[in-house]
C-alpha positions as CSV (number, residue, x, y, z in Angstrom):
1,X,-1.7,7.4,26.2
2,X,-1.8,6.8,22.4
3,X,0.9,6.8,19.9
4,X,0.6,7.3,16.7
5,X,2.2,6.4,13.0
6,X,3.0,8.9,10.7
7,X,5.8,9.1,7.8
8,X,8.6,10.6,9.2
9,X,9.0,13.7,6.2
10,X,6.6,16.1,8.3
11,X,8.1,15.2,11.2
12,X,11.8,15.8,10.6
13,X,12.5,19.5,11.3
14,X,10.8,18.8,14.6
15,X,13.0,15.7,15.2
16,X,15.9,17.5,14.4
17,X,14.8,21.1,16.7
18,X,14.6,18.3,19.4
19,X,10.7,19.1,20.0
20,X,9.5,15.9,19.3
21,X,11.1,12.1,19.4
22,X,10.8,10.2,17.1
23,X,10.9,6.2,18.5
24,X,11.3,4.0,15.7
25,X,10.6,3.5,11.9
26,X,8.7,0.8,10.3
27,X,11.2,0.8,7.1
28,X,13.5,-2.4,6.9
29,X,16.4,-0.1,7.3
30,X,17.6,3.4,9.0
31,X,17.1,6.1,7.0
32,X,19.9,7.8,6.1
33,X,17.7,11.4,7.3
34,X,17.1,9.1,10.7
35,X,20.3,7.9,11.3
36,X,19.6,8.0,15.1
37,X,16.1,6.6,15.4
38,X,16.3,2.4,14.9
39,X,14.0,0.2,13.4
40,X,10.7,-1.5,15.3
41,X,12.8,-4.5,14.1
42,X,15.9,-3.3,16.0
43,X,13.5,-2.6,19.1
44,X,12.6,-6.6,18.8
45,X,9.6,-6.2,16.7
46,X,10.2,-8.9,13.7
47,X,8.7,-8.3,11.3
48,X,6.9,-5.1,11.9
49,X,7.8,-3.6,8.6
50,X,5.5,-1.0,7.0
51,X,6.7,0.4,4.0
52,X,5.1,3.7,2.6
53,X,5.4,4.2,-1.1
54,X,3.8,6.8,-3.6
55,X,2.7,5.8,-7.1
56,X,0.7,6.6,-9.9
57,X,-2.6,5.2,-10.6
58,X,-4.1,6.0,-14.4
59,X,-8.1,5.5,-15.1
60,X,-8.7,1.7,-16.3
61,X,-8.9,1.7,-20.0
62,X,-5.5,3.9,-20.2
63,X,-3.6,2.7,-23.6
64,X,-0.9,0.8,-22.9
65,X,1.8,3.6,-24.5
66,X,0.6,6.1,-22.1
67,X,1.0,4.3,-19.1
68,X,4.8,3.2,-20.6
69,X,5.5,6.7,-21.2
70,X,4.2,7.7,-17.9
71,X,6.8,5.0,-16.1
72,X,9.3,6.1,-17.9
73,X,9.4,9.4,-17.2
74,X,8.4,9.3,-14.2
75,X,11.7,6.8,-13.7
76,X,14.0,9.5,-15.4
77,X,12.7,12.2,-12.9
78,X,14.1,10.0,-9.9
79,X,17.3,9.1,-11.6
80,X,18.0,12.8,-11.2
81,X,20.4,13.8,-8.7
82,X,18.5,16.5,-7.3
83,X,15.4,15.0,-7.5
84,X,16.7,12.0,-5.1
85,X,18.8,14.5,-2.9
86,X,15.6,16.4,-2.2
87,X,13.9,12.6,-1.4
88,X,16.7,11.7,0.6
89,X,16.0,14.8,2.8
90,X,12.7,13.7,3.7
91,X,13.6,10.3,4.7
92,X,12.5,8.6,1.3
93,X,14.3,6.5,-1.0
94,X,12.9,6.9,-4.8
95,X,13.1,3.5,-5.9
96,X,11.2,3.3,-9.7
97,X,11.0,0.3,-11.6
98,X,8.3,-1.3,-14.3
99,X,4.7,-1.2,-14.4
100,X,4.4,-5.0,-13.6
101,X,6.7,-3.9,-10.4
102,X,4.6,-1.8,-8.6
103,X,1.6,-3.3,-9.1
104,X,3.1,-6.5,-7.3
105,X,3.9,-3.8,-4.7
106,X,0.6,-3.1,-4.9
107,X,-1.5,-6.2,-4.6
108,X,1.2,-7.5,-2.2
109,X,0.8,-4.7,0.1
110,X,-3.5,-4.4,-0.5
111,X,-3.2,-8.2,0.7
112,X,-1.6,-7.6,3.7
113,X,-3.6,-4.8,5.1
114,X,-6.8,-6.2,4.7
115,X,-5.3,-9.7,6.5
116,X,-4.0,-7.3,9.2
117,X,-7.4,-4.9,9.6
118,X,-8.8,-8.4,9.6
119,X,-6.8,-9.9,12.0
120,X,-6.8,-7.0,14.3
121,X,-10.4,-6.7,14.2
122,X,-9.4,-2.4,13.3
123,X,-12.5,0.0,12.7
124,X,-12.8,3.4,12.4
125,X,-14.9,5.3,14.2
């Protein structure tokens, strides 16, 4: 048997129709979506926490003003009510923040998959 991981958003309306069961999600806390499937860490998994995040990646060179500009708007779409309603429906939390802020996010999380792949000895086939 094999189980596999996949963000919960294409999976809800199945979750919900009661085809499929979902077991558990790798985010620190319930989703609000979820509010019936727990945490790995509430199954006794500590620290089995994988956070999914999407962000925006400009071309190296990209003037400094753009990239602000970018961040910035791209922070006022999430502050909209509609825009995080329809996020909150798929299970995702819009969370923003500075440019220095996700790429900390980014390094931190680039750092720990390679230790994991790594550690796990994972290879693709």
């Amino acid at each position: 048997m094999k189980i596999g991981s996949l963000g919960s958003t294409p999976l809800i309306p199945h979750h919900q129709a009661g085809t499929l069961k979902l077991l558990a999600q790798s985010t620190t806390e319930r989703a609000p979506t979820l509010p019936d499937v727990p945490t790995f860490e509430e199954l006794g998994f500590k620290g089995l926490v994988l956070e999914q995040w999407i962000g925006v990646f400009l071309p190296t060179g990209t003037p400094d003003a753009i990239a602000i500009r970018l961040n910035s708007e791209a922070n006022r779409a999430i502050a909209d009510a509609a825009v995080r309603q329809s996020f909150s429906k798929q299970a995702l939390e819009p969370v923003g923040g500075g440019v220095e802020q996700f790429d900390r996010v980014f390094r931190e999380d680039n750092a720990k998959y390679a230790r994991l792949v790594k550690e796990l000895k994972i290879t693709t086939n």
